[in-house]
C-alpha positions in Angstrom: 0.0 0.0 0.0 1.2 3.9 -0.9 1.1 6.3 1.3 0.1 9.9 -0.3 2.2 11.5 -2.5 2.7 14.2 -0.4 4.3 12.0 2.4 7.4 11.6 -0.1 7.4 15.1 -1.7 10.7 16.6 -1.4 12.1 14.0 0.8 13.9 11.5 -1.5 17.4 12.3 -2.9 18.9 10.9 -5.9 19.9 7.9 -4.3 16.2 7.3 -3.5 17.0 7.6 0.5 14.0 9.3 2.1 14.0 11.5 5.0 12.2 12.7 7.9 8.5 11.4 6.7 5.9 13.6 8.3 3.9 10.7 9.2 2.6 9.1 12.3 1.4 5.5 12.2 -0.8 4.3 15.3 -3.1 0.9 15.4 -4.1 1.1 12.1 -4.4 4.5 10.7 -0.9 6.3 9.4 -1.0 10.3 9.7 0.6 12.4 6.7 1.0 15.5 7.7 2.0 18.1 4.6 2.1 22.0 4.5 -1.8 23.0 4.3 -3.3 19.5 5.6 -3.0 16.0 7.4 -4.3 13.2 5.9 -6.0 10.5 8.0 -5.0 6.9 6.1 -6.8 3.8 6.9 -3.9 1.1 6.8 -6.3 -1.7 6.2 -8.5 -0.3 3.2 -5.5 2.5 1.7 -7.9 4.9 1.9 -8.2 8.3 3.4 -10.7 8.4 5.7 -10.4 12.3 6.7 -8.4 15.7 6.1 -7.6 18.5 8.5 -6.8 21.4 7.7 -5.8 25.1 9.2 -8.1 27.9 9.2 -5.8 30.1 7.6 -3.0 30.2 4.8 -0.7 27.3 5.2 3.2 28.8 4.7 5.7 26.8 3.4 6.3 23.4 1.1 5.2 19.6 1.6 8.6 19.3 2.8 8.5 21.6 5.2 5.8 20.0 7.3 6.8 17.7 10.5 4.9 14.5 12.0 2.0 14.7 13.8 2.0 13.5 17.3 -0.3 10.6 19.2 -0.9 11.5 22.5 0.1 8.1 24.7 -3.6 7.4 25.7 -4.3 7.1 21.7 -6.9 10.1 22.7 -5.7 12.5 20.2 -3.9 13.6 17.3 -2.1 17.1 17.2 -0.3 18.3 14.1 1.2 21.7 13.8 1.3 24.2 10.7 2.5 27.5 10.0 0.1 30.1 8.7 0.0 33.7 7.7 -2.3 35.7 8.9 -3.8 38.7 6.5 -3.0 42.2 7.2 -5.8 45.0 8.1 -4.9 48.8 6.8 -2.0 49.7 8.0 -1.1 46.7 9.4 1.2 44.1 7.9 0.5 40.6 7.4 1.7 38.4 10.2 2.2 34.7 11.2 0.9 32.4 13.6 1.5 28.7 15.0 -1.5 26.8 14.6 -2.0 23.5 16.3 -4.6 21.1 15.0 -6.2 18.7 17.3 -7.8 15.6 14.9 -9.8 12.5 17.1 -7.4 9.1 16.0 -8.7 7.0 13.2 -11.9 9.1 12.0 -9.8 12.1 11.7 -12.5 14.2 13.1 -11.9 17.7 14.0 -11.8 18.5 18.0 -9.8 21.6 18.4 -7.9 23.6 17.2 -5.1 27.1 18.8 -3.5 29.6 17.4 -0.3 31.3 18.6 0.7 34.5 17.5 4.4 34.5 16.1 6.1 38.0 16.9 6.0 40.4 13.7 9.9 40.9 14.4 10.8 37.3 13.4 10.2 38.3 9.6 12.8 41.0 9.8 15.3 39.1 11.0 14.9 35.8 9.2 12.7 35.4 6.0 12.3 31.5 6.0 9.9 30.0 6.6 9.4 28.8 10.7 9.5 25.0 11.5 7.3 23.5 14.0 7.4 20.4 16.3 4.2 18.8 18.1 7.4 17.6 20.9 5.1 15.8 23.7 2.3 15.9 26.3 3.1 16.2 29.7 1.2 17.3 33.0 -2.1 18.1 31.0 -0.5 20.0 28.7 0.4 19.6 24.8 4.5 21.1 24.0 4.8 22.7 20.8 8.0 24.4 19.6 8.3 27.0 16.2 11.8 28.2 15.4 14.3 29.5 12.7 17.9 30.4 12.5 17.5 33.5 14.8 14.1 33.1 16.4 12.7 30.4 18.9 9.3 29.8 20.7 8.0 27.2 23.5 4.2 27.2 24.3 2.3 25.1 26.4 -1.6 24.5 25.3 -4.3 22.9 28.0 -5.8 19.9 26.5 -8.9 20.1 28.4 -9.6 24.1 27.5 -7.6 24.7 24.5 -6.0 27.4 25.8 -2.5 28.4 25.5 -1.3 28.2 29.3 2.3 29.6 28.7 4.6 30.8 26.0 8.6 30.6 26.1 10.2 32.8 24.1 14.0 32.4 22.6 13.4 28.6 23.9 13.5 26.2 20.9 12.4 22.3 22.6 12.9 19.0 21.4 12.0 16.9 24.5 9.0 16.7 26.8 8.9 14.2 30.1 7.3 14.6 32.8 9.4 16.0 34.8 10.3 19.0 32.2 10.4 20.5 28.4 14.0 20.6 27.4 15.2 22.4 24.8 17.8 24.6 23.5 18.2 29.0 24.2 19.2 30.3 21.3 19.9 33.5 23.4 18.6 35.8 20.1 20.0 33.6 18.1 23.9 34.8 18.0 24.7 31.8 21.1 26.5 30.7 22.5 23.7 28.1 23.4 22.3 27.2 26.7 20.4 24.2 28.0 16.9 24.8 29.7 14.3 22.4 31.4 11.1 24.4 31.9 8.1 23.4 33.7 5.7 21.5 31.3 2.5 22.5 33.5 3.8 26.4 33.6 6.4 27.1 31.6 8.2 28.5 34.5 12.4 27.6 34.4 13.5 24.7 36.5 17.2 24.2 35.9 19.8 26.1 33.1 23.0 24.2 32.1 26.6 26.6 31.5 26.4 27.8 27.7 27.6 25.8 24.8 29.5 27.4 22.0 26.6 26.1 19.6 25.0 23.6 17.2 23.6 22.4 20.0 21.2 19.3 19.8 18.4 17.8 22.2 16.5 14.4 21.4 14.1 12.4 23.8 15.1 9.4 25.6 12.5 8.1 26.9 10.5 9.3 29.9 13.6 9.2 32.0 16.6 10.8 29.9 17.0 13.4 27.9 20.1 13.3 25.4 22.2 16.5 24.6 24.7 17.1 22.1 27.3 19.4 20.9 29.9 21.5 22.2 31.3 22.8 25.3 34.9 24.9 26.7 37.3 26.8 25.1 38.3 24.5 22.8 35.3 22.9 21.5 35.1 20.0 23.1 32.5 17.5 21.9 30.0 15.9 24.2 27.0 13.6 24.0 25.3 12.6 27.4 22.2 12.0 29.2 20.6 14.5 31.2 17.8 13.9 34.2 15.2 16.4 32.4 14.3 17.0 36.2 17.7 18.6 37.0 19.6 18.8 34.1 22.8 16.8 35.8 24.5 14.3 33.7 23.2 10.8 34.1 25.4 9.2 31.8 28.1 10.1 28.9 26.2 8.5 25.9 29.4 5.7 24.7 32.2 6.4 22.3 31.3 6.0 18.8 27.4 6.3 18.9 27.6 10.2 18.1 26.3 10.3 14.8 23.7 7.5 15.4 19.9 8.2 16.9 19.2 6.0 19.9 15.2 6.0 19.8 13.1 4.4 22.7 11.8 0.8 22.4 8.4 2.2 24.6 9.9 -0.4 27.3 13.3 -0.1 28.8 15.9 0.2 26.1 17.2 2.9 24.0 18.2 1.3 20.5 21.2 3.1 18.5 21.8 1.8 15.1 23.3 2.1 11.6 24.5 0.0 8.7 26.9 -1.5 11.1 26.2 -1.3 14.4 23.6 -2.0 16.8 23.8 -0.6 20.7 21.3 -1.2 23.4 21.2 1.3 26.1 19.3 1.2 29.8 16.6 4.2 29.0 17.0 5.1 33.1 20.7 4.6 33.5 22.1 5.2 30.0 24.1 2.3 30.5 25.4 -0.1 27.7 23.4 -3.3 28.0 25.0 -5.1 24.7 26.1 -4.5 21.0 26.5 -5.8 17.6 28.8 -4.7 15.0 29.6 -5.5 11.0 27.7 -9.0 10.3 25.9 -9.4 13.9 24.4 -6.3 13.6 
């Protein structure tokens, strides 16, 4: 069975790999998220069974869209676009973060919140803004919009619909329970700086010493958050695990598994793996259970 066309568009390069699909799969439905709409597919028929769509202008390509995001009850669907938002008079057009809450497998509308994205972003960066759905955590739904120079955190109640709090210069990529980590760009000129906010109010928790940049955050699981880039006076690189709670180093993520992503099994392991090599990590510990390499792996 295909997925949509617009699942693939712009994502394939002339060796045919393809990257970063915008697409959810749960049960048996598969979400394709693209810039204007997400698709809801029926795995077992091929069919789409519902779109969604933003009230206003969708910005940006197919391949600028990101997956949708299943909340871990199966409850809901939430999928993120950027829009522009007409002008009035005098007053210039503008852009907002809409997030687009679909029911799972009918693909029927239940909410749906804009954020307003500050007017000063366009003069200092003309792209267009990417957006994450990143988590739910403590009742609330964590969505992130950024660009080069510009970051945003918000928090939106999934019982009222309601954005609860906004982050500014806070661009997140991981959401426990304990706290949404992510990355300030400090206006965008770094050097960067680790935060773990709040996810119930947004409020700061914990702030790391500052990075000289190209900092990275990915999720670890509910217990670990992983952190990469660079740190001192000369550049030193680093790659651990951080207690999203208090931002101290659980672990040193092991030698060679830089480059690699190390996603969560949804039980107790943290699976790293390429062409070559396969490394099993304890998701609350971050230590090395076992590994395969060239053949084995």
């Amino acid at each position: 069975m295909a997925l949509p066309p617009e699942a693939t568009a712009g994502r394939t390069n002339l060796l045919g790999d393809v990257r970063d699909l915008a697409v959810a799969l749960h049960r048996t439905s598969a979400y394709v998220a693209s810039a204007g709409r997400m698709q809801t597919l029926d795995l077992t028929t091929g069919k789409v069974v519902a779109v969604a769509r933003p009230r206003a202008e969708a910005l940006g390509e197919d391949d600028d869209a990101t997956a949708p995001l299943v909340s871990a009850d199966g409850s809901l669907v939430v999928t993120p676009f950027v829009t522009r938002q007409p002008g009035a008079g005098t007053q210039a057009p503008s852009m907002e973060l809409e997030v687009v809450a679909t029911m799972p497998e009918t693909g029927k509308a239940a909410w749906s919140t804009p954020i307003k994205i500050p007017r000063a972003w366009a003069q200092r960066d003309s792209s267009t803004p990417e957006a994450h759905v990143v988590g739910f955590a403590r009742g609330n739904v964590i969505v992130t919009v950024y660009t080069g120079y510009n970051a945003m955190t918000a928090g939106i109640d999934i019982a009222t619909h309601q954005v609860r709090w906004t982050a500014q210069n806070i661009r997140t990529r991981a959401v426990t329970a304990e706290a949404a980590v992510g990355v300030d760009i400090l206006d965008g000129f770094g050097p960067d700086q680790l935060a773990g906010l709040d996810p119930a109010t947004g409020k700061e928790k914990w702030r790391t010493e500052k990075y000289i940049g190209d900092t990275t955050v990915e999720s670890a699981g509910p217990s670990l958050v992983r952190v990469r880039g660079y740190a001192g006076d000369e550049g030193t690189r680093f790659d651990r695990l951080l207690k999203p709670g208090t931002g101290k180093v659980q672990a040193d993520v092991p030698k060679g598994l830089d480059s690699l992503s190390c996603p969560f099994d949804q039980a107790k392991t943290l699976v790293c793996t390429s062409q070559s090599l396969l490394v099993a990590l304890d998701s609350t510990s971050g230590k090395e259970l076992w590994r395969l390499e060239d053949g084995g792996a």
